[in-house]
N, C-alpha and C positions, 0 to 999 in steps of 0.2 A: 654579298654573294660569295660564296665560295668555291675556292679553283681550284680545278683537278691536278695532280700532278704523279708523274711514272716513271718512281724510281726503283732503281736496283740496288740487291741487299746481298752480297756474298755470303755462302754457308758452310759451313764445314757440316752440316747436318747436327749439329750437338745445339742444347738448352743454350750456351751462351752465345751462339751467333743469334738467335734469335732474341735475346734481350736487346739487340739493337733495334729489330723492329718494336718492341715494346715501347720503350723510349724513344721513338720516335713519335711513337702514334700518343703516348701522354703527355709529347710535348707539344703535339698540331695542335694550332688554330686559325680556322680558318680555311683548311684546306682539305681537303679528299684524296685519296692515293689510289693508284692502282700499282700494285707492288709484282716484283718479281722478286722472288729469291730466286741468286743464278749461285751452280757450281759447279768448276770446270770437272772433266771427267773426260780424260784421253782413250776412248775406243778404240779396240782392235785396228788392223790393216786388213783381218782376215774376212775372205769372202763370207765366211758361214757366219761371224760375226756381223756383217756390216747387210747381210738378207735380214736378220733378224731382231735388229737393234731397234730398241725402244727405250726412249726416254723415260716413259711410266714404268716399265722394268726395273729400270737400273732407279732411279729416286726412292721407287717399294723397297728392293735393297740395300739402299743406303739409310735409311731412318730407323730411327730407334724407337719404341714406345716411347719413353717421353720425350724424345723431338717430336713423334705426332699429338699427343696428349699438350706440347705446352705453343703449340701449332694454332690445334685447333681449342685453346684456350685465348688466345690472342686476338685471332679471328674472330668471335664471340663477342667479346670484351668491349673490341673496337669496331663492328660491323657496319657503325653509323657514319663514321669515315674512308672505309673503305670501301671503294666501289669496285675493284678486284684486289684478290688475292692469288698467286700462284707459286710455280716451283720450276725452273727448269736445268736443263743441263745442257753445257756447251761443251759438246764433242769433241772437237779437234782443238790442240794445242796446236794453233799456229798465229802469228801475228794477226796476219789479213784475215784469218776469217771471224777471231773475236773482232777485230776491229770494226769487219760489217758485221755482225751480230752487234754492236754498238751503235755503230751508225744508223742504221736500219729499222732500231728499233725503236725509236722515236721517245729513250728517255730524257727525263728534267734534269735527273742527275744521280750518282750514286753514294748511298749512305755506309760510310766505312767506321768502324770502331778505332779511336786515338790506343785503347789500352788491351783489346784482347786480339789474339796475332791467331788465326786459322789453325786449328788444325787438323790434320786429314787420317784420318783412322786406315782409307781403300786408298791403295799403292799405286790405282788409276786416277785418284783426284789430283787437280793440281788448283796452287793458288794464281787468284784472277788478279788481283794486287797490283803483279808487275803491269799488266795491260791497264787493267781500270787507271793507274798516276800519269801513264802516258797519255791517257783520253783527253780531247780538249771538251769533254762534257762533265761539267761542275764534279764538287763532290763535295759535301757535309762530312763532319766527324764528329762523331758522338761517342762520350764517354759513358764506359758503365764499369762496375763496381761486380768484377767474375769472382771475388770473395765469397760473395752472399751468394752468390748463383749454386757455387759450389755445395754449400751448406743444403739449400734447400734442394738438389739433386741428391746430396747423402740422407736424405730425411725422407726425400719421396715423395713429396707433396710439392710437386711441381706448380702445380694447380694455383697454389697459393701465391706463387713466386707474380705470377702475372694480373692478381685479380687486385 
């Protein structure tokens, strides 16, 4: 029987944080995911910002066609093990509130990359890193190879990178 498990995947929104989900999912077995990619994203103070704050909002402006193109190529790919997939954003840069957003959220553990290090294009993102090493909820590292990613992001054919 296979068993579910809900981890979290930090993104900077670009093709290579997402080859950590790739490599994850072709190297499961046995097991079912329900995934979250989280990424921090410090919101206004201001009232007229904080009436009208949405998270679907701000994640539309943060992706690039081929983050959604190698997205929902992955998705596809590996549909037979995942029994969700999503995207969210954690608002406030503060200790305690990612921390309950951690706690709270009843993941297995979170899958961090050994060799590609975030990086943040919106001057609102911040990396989740320092909180996730503090967590006492597990955490895998998986290594991938942002050489080849590169190439096949100058070439265009995203597509191909994950099939």
């Amino acid at each position: 029987m296979q068993e579910t498990r809900k981890v979290f995947i930090p993104t900077d929104f670009s093709v290579n944080s997402l080859n950590v989900l790739n490599k994850l999912l072709k190297q499961s077995t046995n097991t079912i995911f329900n995934i979250v990619l989280i990424h921090g994203y410090q919101s206004t103070s201001s009232i007229t910002d904080l009436l009208f704050f949405s998270k679907d909002s701000i994640i539309e402006k943060l992706q690039s066609t081929e983050f959604v193109e190698a997205y929902e190529v992955i998705k596809n790919a590996h549909q037979s093990i995942i029994s969700e997939i999503s995207i969210d954003i954690i608002p406030f840069k503060t200790k305690a509130y990612i921390s309950n957003y951690f706690e709270y959220s009843n993941v297995d553990y979170f899958i961090i990359s050994k060799t590609y290090e975030l990086n943040f294009i919106n001057k609102k993102s911040f990396d989740l890193l320092p909180y996730i090493t503090t967590s006492s909820i597990p955490k895998k590292e998986i290594q991938i190879n942002t050489n080849l990613i590169s190439e096949f992001e100058q070439s265009g054919v995203i597509s191909e990178l994950f099939t």
